[in-house]
N, C-alpha and C positions, 0 to 999 in steps of 0.2 A: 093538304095539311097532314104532316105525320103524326098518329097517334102511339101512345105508351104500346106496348106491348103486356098483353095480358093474361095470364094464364089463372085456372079455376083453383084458386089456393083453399090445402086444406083447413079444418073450420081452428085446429092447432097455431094453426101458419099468422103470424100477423104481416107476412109478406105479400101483399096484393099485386103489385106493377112489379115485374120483371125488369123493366128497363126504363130508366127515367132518364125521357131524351134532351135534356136541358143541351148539354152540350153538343150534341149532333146539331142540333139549331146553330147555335153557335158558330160552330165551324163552316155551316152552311155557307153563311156569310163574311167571311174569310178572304181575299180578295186573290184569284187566280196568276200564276204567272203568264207574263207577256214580253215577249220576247222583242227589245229595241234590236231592227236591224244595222248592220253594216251598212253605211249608204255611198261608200267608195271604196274602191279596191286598194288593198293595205300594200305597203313599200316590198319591192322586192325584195330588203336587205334580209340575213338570217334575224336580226332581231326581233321582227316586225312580222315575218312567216307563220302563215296559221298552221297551227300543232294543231294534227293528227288527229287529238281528242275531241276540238272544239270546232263548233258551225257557225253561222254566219252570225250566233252570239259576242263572238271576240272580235275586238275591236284596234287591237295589238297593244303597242306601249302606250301609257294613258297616265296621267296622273289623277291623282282623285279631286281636283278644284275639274276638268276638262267632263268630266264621267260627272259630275252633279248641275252642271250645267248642262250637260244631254239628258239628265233626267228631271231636270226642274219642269213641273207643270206637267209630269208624267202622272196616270193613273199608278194608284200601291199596286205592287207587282209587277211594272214594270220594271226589265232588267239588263244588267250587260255585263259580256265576261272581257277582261282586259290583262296587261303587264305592265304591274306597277315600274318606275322609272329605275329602281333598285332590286328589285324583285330576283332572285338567282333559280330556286325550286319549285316554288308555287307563280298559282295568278290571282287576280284579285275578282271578285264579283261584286258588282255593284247595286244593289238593288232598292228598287222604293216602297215605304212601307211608312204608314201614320203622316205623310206627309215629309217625312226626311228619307234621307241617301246612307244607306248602312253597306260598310265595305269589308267582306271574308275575304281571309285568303283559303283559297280554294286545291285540293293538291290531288294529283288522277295518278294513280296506279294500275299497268296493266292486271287485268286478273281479277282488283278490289273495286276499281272503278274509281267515281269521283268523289273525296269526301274532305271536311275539314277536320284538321289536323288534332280537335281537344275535342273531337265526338268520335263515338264507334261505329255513327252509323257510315254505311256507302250506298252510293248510287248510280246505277247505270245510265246518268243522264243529268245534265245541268239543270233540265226542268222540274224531274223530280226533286232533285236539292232545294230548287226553290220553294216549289211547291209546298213541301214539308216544310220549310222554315216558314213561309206564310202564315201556315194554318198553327204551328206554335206560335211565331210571334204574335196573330189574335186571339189566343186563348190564352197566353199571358194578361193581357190587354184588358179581355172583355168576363175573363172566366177565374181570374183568379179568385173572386169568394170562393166559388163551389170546388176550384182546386186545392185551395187551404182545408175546406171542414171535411175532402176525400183525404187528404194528407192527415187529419189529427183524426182519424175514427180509429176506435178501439178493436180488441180482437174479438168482442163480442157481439158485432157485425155479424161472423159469420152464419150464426146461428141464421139471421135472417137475409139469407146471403141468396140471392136466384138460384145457384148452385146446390143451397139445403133443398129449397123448393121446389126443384124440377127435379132433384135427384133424392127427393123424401122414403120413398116406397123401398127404393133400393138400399140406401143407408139404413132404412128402419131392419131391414131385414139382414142385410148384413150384423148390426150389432147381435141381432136374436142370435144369428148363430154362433156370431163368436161369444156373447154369453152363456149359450151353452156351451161352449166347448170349454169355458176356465171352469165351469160346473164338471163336465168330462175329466177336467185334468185334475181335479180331485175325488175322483173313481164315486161319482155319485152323477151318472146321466141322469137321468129320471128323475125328475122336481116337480112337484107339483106346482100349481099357480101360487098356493099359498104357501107353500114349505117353509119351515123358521131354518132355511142354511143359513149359517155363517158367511157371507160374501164375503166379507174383507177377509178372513182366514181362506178363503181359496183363492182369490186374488194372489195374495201375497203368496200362496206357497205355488201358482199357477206362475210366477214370478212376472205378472202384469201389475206393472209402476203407472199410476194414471193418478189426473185431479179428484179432487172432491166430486165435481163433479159428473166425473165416468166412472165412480165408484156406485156415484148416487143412479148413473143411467143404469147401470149393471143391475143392480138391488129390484130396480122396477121395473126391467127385462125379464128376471126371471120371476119376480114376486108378484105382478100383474098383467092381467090377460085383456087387460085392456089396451087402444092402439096407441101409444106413448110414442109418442116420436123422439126418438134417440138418438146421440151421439154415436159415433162408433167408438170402440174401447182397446184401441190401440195405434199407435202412433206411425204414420211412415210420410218422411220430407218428402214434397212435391219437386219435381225433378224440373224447374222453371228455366225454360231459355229464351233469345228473345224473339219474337217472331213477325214477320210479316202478314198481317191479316188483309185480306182481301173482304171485298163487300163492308156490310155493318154490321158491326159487333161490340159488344159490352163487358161489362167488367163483372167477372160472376164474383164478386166481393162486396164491391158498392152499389151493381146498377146501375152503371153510368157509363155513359157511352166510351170508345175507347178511340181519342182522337189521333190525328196524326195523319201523312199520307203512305207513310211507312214506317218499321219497325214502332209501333203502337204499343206494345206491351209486352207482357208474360206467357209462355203457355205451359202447362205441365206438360211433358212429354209423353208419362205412363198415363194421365186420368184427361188431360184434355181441357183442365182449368185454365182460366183465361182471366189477366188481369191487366191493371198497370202494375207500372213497376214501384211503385210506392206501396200498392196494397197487395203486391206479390211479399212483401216482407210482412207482411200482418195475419196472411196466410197460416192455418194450425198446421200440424204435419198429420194431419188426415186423408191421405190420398187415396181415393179408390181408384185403382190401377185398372184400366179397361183393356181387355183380352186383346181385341185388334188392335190395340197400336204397341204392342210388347211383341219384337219380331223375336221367337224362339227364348228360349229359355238360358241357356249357357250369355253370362256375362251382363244377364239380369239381377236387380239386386234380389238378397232373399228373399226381408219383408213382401217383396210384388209378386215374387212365385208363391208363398205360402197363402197370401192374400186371393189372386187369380184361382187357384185350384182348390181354395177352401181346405187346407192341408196342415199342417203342424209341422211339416217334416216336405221340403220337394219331393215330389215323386221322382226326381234322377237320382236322391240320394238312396231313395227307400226301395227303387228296380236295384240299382246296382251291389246296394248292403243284401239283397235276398238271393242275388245269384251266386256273390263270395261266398254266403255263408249257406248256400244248397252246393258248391260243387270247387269250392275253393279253399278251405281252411284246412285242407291239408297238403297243399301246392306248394312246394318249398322257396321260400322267398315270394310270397303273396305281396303286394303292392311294393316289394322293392323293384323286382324283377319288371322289365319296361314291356308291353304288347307292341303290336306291329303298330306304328303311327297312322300308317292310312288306314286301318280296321277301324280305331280309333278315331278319327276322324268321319268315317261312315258312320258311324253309333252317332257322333256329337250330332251329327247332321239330320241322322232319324229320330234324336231326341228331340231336337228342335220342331222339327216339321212335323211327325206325328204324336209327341206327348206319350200319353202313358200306352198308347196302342201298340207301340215301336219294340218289335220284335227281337228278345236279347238273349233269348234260349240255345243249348249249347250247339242246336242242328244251326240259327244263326251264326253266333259265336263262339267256337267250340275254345280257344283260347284265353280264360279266364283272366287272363292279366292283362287281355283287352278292355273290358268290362272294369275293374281294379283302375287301370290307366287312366278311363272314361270318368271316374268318380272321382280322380287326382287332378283331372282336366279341370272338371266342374267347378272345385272347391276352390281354385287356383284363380280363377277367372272370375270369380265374384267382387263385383267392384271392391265391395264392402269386407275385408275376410271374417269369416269363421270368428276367432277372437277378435273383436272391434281395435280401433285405434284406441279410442275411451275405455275400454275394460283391459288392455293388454299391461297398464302398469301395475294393478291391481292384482294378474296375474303373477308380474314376475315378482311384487311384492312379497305375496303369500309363500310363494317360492323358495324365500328366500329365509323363511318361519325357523324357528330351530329345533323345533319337535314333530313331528309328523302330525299329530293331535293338532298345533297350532295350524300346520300348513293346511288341511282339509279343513278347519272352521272359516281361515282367511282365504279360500280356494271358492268357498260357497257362497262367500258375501261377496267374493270379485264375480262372481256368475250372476249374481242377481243384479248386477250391472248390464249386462247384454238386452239388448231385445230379446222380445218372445221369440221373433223367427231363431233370432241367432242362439238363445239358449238352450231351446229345444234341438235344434239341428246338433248343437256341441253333446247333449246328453247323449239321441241317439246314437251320432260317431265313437264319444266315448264306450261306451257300451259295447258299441261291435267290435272295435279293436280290442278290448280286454277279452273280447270273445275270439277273434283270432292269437290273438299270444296267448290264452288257454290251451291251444294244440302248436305249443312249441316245439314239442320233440319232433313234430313230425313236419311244420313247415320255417320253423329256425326264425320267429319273428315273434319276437320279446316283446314287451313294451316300450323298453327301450330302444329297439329296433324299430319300430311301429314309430314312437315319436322323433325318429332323426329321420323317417322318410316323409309325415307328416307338418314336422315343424316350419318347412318354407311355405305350405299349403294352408295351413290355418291360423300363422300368426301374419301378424302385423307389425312383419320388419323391416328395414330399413332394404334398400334392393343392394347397397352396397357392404353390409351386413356380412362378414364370412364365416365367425364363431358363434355358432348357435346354439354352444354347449350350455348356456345357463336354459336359453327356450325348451331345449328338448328335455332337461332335467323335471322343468315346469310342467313340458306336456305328460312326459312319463308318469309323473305324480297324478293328474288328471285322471289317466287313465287307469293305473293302479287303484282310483280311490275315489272313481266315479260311481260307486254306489254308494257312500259315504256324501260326497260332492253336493249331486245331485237327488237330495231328498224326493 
């Protein structure tokens, strides 16, 4: 007899059972495929010729009255693959289930395998097909309540979600630190458990945008020393694909098992959540991004590098900004000028593989517009860019101001648009390029300059895009006016 799965919940936690196996039962009982043989050798004509794909499951040309009378009085799950009498691209399958004869057409792709033509699943096998339609068509059948009330549950599930539960300690601690660090990001580390801060005024000038209630987890992060189980206080979408789950596994949303005999659900690819695909859309955008399954850094999103290394700013951006600005700001033509690609590509590789350890000093790379290159790599390659899709109209908005005064007030309010990761990453950038077009005379890179080399690297334009000249006017001003900008 299977029992719940149970884990020692804390005395906070109203989540007791991790996994409520109602439906794994269920599917138990589910009824197997069984394969009706061939029981005479089919016509030698080409019509009639078993394809390549199919075993001694096909039965060749068949109408569907002929195929329900071989399956009458058959156990559900008894089945057979055939060619309907019209049939040109597809075959039919025939199979029994609840007592009647349900007929697919069926279509096999080298490479994709077998699958029907209004699903995305495929499969390496007619059994598997069946198989899996089986165990859906019973759980339509026998499991639709408890499919209905997974389908209407709220997002306030998650709270008491297996996934809060098993992963409490960790998320409680994560929020600590990143409450302290929007305390950090208003130049007051050091808070006492009872301190009267102002939270919402460092929030908001920490430019973290959160519910009521991550304002409220915040306030009691820092304002109580007691063990408060907390939300995390910043947002990043779960990166959800579909996946084949092997063994049994459940839904860290509802707890409830995750049926099917293949592609079952959801998985985050960065944190490892696991759902269906109904409660993958109910999902917050809380992802804690787990170090092993993030391969290297370059062409990861930001939020997940800043999140992973517990950082404000990647550390590729923050090695690469300390080596220009130790032995590059007066190099003529500083990131316009291109380094050797394969140098360049040995950096990407040792940033990936060994992190902040990764060796970039000049006895390494004596070549500083390797290092320069490696930073334009970075930025380029982030799924996500620099200025978002969402905040880049805002930009060219403000851009487009008729006073200077106006363009830095509507410059600051499109910035508080970005994410944390992404706002802080844009201040630091800005900042260090008005810190190289400070030694113009000596390396000939303006700001103006500076944003025609950057403007395909941190906006978000179109690829077939050729005049850039309103973006780089927008970035110019940025950078100009990034201490104004960025309070």
């Amino acid at each position: 007899m299977l029992r719940s799965v149970a884990v020692n919940a804390e005395p906070s936690s109203p989540m007791q059972k991790v996994w409520k196996p109602e439906l794994y039962k269920i599917q138990l009982e589910a009824p197997t495929p069984k394969l009706l043989h061939r029981t005479r050798p089919l016509p030698t004509n080409n019509t009639n010729a078993e394809p390549h794909c199919y075993g001694p499951e096909y039965h060749g040309v068949m109408g569907h009255i002929k195929a329900e009378q071989l399956l009458s009085n058959k156990q559900d799950g008894t089945y057979l693959l055939r060619r309907s009498p019209n049939a040109i691209d597809y075959f039919t399958l025939s199979v029994r289930f609840n007592k009647r004869t349900k007929h697919f057409k069926i279509y096999y792709q080298r490479g994709k395998g077998h699958y029907l033509l209004e699903q995305s699943k495929h499969y390496d096998t007619i059994h598997d097909l069946v198989a899996d339609g089986l165990v859906n068509f019973y759980m339509q059948l026998h499991a639709a309540p408890i499919i209905l009330q997974i389908n209407q549950q709220t997002r306030n599930c998650y709270q008491q979600s297996p996934y809060m539960t098993l992963n409490r300690r960790k998320l409680r601690a994560l929020s600590h630190e990143l409450g302290k660090s929007i305390v950090a990001a208003k130049g007051n580390c050091e808070v006492e458990p009872n301190a009267n801060a102002d939270i919402n005024s460092i929030i908001k000038n920490a430019n973290i945008t959160q519910s009521n209630e991550i304002l409220t987890a915040v306030k009691d992060n820092i304002n109580d020393a007691g063990d408060t189980i907390l939300p995390l206080v910043y947002e990043k979408a779960h990166t959800f694909k579909v996946h084949n789950f092997k063994g049994l596994n459940w839904c860290e949303f509802c707890a409830n098992f995750l049926w099917g005999f293949t592609a079952q659900g959801m998985k985050c690819e960065a944190c490892g959540f696991m759902a269906h695909f109904k409660c993958a859309e109910l999902v917050p955008a809380k992802c804690v991004p787990d170090m092993k399954r993030i391969r290297g850094v370059f062409g990861t999103d930001l939020t997940t590098v800043v999140q992973l290394y517990q950082s404000s700013v990647p550390f590729v951006v923050r090695r690469c900004v300390e080596e220009v600005e130790a032995r590059g700001m007066l190099q003529e033509g500083i990131y316009r000028v291109s380094g050797f690609a394969d140098e360049i590509d040995a950096l990407k590789l040792g940033l990936d593989r060994d992190g902040e350890k990764t060796d970039m000093s000049e006895g390494a790379y004596g070549n500083v517009n390797v290092i320069a290159g490696t930073l334009k790599l970075y930025l380029r390659l982030l799924p996500v860019p620099l200025i978002t899709f969402q905040a880049y109209p805002s930009f060219m908005q403000a851009a487009r101001s008729t006073s200077v005064a106006e363009q830095i007030r509507n410059m600051t309010e499109a910035a508080k648009r970005l994410p944390p990761a992404h706002y802080n990453c844009l201040k630091f950038m800005a900042e260090h390029l008005k810190k190289v077009a400070s030694h113009y005379a000596a390396n000939k890179m303006n700001e103006h300059n500076l944003a025609t080399v950057f403007a395909p690297t941190l906006i978000a334009t179109p690829q077939h895009m050729t005049n850039l000249t309103e973006e780089i006017f927008m970035l110019s001003t940025l950078i100009t006016n990034c201490g104004e900008i960025f309070v």
